[in-house]
VOMI-962847 format. One record per residue (C-alpha): x, y, z; residue in one letter. Coordinates in steps of 0.1 Angstrom, whole numbers, plus 5000, padded with zeros to 4 digits. Each point is the difference from the previous one (the first is absolute). Layout:
# VOMI-962847
east, north, up, residuo
X, Y, Z, a
...
***
This chain:
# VOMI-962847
east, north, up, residuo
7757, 6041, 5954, x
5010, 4988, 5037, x
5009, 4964, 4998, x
4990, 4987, 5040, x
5014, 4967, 5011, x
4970, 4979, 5016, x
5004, 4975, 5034, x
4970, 4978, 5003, x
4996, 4987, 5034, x
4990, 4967, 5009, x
5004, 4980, 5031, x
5027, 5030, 5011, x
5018, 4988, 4968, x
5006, 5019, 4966, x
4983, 4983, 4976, x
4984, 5000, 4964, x
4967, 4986, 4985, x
4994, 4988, 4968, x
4965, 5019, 4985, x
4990, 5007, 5036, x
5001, 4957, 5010, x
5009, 4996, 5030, x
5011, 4960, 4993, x
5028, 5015, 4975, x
5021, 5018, 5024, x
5035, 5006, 5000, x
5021, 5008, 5030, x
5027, 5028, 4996, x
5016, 5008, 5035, x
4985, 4994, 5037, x
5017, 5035, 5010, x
4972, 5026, 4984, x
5021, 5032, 5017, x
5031, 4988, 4987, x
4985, 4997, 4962, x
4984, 5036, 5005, x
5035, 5009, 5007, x
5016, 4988, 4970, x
4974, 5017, 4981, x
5008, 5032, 5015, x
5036, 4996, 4991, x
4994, 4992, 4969, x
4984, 5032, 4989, x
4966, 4996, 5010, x
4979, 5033, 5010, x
4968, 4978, 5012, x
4994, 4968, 5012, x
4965, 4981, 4993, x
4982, 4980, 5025, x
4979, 4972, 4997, x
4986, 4976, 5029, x
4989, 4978, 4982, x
4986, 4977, 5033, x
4979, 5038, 5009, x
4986, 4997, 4964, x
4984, 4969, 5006, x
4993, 5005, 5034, x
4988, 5034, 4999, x
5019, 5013, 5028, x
5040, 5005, 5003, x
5017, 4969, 5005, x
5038, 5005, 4994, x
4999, 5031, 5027, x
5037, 4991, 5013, x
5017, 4997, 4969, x
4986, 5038, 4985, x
5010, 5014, 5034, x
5033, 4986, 4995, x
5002, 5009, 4961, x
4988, 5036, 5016, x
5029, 5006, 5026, x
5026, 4990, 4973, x
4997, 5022, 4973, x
4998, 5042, 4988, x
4980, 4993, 4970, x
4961, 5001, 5000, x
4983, 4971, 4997, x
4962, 4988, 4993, x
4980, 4972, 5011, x
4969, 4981, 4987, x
4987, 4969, 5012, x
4967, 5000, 5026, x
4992, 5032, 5004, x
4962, 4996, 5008, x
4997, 5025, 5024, x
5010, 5040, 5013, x
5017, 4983, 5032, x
5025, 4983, 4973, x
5009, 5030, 4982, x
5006, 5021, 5031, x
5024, 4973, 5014, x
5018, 4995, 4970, x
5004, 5037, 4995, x
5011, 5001, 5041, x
5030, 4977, 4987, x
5012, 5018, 4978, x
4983, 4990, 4967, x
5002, 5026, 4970, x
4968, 4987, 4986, x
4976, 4973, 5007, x
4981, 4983, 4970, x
4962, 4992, 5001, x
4986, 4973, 4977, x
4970, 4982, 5006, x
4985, 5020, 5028, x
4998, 5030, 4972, x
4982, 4975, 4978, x
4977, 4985, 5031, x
4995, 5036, 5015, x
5006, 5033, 4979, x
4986, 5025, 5021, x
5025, 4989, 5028, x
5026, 5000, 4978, x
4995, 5036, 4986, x
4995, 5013, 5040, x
5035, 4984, 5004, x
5019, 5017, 4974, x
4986, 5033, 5003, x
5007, 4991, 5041, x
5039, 4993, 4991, x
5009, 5016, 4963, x
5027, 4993, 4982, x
5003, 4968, 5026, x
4979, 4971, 4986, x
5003, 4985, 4963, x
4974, 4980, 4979, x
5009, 4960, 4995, x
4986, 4994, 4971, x
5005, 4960, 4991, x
4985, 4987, 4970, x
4990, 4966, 4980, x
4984, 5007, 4965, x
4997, 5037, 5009, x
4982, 4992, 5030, x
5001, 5009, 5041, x
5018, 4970, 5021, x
4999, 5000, 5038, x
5006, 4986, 5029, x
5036, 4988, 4993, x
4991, 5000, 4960, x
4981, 4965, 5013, x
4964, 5018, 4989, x
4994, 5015, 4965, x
4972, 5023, 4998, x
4978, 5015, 4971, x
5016, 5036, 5005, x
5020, 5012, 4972, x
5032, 5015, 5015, x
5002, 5028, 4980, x
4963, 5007, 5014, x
5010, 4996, 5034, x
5032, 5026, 4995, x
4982, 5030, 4984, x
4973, 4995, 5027, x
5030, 5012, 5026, x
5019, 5022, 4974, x
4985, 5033, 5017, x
5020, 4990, 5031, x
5030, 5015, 5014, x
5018, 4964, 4996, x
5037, 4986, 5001, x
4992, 4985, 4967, x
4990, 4965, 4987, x
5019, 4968, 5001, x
4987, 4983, 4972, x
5007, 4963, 4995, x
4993, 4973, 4976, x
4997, 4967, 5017, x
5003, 4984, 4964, x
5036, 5016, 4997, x
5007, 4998, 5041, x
5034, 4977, 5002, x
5000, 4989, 4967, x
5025, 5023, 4987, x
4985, 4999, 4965, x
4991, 5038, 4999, x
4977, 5025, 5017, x
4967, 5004, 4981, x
5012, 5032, 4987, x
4967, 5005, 4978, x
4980, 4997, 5036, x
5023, 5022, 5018, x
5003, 5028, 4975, x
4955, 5002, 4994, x
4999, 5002, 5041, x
5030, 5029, 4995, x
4984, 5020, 4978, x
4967, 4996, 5017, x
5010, 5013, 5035, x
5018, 5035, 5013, x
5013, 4979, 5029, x
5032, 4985, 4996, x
5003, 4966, 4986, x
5026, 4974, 5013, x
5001, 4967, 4980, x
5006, 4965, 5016, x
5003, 4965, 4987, x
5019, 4986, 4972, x
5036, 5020, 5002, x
5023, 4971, 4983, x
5027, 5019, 4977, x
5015, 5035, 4997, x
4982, 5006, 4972, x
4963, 4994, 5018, x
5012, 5034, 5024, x
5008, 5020, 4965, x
4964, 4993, 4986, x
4987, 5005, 5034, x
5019, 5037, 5000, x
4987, 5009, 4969, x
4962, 4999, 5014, x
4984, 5031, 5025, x
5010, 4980, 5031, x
5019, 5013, 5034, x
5015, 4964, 5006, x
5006, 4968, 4998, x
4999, 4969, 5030, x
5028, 4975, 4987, x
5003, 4964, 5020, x
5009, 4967, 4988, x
5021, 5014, 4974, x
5020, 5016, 5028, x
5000, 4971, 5019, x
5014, 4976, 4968, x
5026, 5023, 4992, x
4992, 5006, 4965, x
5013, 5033, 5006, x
5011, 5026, 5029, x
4978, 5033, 5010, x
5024, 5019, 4988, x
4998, 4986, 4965, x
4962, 5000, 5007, x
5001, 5042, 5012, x
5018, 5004, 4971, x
4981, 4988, 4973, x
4967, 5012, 5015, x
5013, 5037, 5003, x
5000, 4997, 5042, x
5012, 5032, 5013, x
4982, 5002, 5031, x
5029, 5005, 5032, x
4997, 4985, 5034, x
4994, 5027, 5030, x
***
């Protein structure tokens, strides 16, 4: 299982949320390129994205700051965060994204949402973020009545990066991932799965490992130092290279 570091960008600064509230944020650095850095030197093979200001404003916000992540690094990276619309998705590719993450506009419009991942395979992935088992949007500030597991086999014919699932229960809390969540949604879908939310000890990347997922999106617990990536690699069976 790949474990991917994850910069949240708010404001132009790294950041983290607690359960997707944006009054309980912590700042990490004001230098978003220079964390992606120390990322990549310490082992990481993919970075993930969020702007968190595009999410609720349903068009990119922290433009500057993924530019500059972009021009520092070798390692792929993916984004999420407002994309609403194809424009978004071409100019994120244009910069150099590796994949761009869709969310609510797959819930709000799915026909455009399958034309745009049969227009750029292997490009976009699924953001699947739920509460109780079911679809949030728009920033995780609307819940609808949509299971996610619904939502994901609906797309699973598609030629897609994979899905980014996340419980917003788990998001920040570093109490767990919902493994019993992540692991019905894995062996539901042939698309690969990559878990989100929750990451708090070593141990929470060896149970993830042991389920049918590609990888795993590890923040706060990064962030807190409660243990390195190379410890986190290791223990999650990481042997994915840079290029």
């Amino acid at each position: 299982m790949q474990v991917i570091p994850a910069i949240d960008l708010r404001g132009g600064n790294c950041v983290r949320l607690k359960q997707g509230d944006y009054d309980q944020e912590t700042v990490f650095g004001d230098d978003p390129a220079a964390m992606a850095a120390h990322w990549e030197a310490e082992g990481a093979t993919r970075l993930h994205l969020v702007d968190l200001d595009g999410a609720k404003a349903g068009h990119p916000v922290n433009v500057e700051a993924v530019r500059s992540i972009l021009k520092r690094l070798t390692i792929p990276c993916q984004l999420g965060g407002g994309v609403r619309d194809e424009a978004t998705i071409a100019v994120w590719l244009e910069a150099g994204l590796e994949r761009v993450i869709v969310g609510t506009q797959a819930l709000k419009d799915p026909a455009w949402f399958r034309a745009m991942a049969l227009k750029y395979p292997q490009r976009l992935v699924l953001g699947l973020d739920a509460r109780n088992g079911q679809v949030a949007t728009g920033g995780w500030l609307e819940v609808s009545s949509v299971e996610a597991t619904t939502l994901a086999e609906q797309f699973d014919d598609l030629p897609l990066g994979g899905v980014v699932y996340t419980d917003i229960a788990c998001d920040g809390m570093l109490e767990g991932p919902n493994l019993a969540a992540t692991e019905a949604l894995a062996l539901r879908l042939k698309t690969p799965v990559i878990a989100s939310g929750g990451v708090g000890r070593l141990e929470d990347l060896a149970q993830l490992a042991a389920l049918p997922i590609a990888a795993c999106i590890v923040g706060r617990a990064l962030y807190d130092g409660r243990f390195r990536l190379h410890e986190a690699r290791e223990r999650a069976g990481d042997h994915s290279s840079t290029p």
